[in-house]
DRENMARLO-431622 format. One record per residue (C-alpha): residue number from 1; x negated, y negated, z negated; residue in three letters. Coordinates in steps of 0.02 Angstrom, whole numbers. Each point is the difference from the previous one (the first is absolute). Example, Ala and Ser with C-alpha at 12.3 -4.5 7.8 and 13.67 -1.06 7.14 Angstrom:
! residues 2
@nr=1	u=-615	v=225	w=-390	rest=ALA;
@nr=2	u=-69	v=-172	w=33	rest=SER;
***
This chain:
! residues 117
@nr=1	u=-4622	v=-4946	w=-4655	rest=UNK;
@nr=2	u=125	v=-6	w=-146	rest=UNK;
@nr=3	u=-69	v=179	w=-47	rest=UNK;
@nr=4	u=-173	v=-79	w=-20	rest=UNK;
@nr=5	u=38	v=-149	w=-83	rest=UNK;
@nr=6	u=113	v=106	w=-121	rest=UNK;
@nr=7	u=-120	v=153	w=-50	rest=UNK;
@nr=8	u=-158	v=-141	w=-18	rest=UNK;
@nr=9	u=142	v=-105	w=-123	rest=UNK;
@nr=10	u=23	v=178	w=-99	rest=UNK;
@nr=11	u=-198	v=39	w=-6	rest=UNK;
@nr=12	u=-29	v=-164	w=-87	rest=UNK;
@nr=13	u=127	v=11	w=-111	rest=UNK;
@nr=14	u=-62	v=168	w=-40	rest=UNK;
@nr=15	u=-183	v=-55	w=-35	rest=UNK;
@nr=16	u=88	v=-161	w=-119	rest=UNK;
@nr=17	u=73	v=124	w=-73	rest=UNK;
@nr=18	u=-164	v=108	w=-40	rest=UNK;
@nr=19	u=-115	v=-148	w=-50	rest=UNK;
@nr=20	u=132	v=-31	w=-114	rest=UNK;
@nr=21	u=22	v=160	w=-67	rest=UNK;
@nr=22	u=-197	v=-10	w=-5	rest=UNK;
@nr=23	u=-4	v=-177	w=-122	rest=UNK;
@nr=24	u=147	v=70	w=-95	rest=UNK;
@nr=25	u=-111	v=183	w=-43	rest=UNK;
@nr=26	u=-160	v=-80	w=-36	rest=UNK;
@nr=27	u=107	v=-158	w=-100	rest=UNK;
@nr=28	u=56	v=147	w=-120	rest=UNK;
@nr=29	u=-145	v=118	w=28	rest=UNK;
@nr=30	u=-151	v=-122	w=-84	rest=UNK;
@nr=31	u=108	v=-41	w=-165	rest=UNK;
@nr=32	u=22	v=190	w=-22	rest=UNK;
@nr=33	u=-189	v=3	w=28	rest=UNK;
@nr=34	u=-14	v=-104	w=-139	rest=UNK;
@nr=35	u=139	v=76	w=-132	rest=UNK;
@nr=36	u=-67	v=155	w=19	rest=UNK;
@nr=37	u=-201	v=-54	w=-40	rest=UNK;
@nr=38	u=-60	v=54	w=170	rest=UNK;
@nr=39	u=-45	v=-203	w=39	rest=UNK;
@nr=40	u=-20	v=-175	w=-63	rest=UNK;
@nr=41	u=125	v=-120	w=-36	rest=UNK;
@nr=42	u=-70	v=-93	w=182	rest=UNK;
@nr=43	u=108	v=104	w=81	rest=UNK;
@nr=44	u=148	v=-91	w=-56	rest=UNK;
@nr=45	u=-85	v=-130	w=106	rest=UNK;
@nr=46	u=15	v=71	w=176	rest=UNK;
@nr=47	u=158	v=108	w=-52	rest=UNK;
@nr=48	u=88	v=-180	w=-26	rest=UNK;
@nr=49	u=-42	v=-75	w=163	rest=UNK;
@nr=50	u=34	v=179	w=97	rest=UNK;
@nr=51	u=183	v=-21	w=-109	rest=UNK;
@nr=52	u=5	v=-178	w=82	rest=UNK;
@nr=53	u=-49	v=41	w=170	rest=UNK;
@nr=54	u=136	v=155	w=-15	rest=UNK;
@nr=55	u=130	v=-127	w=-61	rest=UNK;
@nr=56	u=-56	v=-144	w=152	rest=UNK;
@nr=57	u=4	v=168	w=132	rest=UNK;
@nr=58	u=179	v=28	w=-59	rest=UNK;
@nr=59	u=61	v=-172	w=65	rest=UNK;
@nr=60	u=-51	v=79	w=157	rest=UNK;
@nr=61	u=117	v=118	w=16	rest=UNK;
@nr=62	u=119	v=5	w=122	rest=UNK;
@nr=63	u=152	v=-36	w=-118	rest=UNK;
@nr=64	u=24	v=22	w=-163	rest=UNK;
@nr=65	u=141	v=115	w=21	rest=UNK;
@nr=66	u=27	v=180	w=-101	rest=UNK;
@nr=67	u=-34	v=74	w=191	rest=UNK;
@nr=68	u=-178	v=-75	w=9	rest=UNK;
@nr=69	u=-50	v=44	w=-159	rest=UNK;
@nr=70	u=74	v=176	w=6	rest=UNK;
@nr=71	u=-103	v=12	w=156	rest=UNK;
@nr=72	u=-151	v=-73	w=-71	rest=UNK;
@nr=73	u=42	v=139	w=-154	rest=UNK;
@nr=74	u=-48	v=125	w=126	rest=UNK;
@nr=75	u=-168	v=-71	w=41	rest=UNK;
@nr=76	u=-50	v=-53	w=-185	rest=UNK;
@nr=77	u=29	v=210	w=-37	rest=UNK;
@nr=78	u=-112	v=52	w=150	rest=UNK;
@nr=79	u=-127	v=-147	w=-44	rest=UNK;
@nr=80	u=-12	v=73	w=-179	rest=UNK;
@nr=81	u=-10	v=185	w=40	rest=UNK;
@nr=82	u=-139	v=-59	w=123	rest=UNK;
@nr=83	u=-80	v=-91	w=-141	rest=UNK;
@nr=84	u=20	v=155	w=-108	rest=UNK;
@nr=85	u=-118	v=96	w=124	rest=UNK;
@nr=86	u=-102	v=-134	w=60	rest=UNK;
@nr=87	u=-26	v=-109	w=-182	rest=UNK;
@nr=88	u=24	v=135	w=-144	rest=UNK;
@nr=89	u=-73	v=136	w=117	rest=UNK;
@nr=90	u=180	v=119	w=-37	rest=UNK;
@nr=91	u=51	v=101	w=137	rest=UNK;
@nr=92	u=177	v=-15	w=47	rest=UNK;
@nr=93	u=109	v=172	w=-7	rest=UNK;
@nr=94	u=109	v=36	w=127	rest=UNK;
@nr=95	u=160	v=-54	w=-75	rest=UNK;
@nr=96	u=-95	v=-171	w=-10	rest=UNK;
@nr=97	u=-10	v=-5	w=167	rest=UNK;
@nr=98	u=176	v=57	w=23	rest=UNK;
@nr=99	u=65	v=-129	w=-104	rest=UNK;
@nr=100	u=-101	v=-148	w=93	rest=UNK;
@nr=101	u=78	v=83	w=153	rest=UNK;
@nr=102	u=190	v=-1	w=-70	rest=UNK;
@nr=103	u=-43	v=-184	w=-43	rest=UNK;
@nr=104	u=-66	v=-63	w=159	rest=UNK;
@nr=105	u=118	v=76	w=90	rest=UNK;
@nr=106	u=122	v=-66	w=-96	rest=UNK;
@nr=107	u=-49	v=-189	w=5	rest=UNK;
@nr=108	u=5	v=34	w=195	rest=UNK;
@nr=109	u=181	v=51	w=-27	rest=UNK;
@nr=110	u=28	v=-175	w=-91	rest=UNK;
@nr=111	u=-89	v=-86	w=91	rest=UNK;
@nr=112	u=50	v=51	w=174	rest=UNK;
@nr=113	u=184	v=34	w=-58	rest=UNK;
@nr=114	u=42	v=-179	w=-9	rest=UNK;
@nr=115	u=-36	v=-47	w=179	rest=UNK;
@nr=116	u=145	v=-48	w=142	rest=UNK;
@nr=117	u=-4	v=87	w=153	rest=UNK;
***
């Protein structure tokens, strides 16, 4: 039962962690719309409330702890080389890949490394 109760605690942290990665991309994303002349200035608009959400989501992280956010590192580099495919329409190279692999697997190194037997 512990097992259960510990891998559905990890899944939501992980999807805090992406919706927050999410409002912290598209928070940076529409002003850069906007410097570069590809959109109006009303994208400063909904790029300051996703900033706000981003910044509420954060006081929902487990801790605020160099762990947590080393961990939630991991997931803002896989969120953004997602939203490099999926948003910019770039196809990631291997070695991106690779390096979203190196990071997740090491925020599961921090992450689990901590815990008492």
């Amino acid at each position: 039962m512990n097992d259960a109760i510990e891998w559905t605690s990890l899944a939501r942290t992980f999807g805090l962690f992406t919706v927050t990665a999410v409002a912290e991309l598209l928070g940076c994303y529409l002003p850069m719309l906007w410097l570069s002349n590809k959109g109006s200035a009303w994208l400063l608009l909904p790029a300051a409330i996703s900033l706000l959400i981003f910044v509420w989501l954060l006081t929902l992280h487990p801790a605020a702890s160099g762990r947590v956010y080393a961990t939630y590192g991991a997931i803002y580099i896989a969120t953004a080389l997602g939203w490099l495919w999926l948003v910019d329409g770039i196809t990631p190279a291997w070695t991106d890949v690779a390096g979203v692999g190196l990071a997740l697997a090491g925020a599961a190194v921090i992450a689990m490394g901590h815990k008492t037997a």
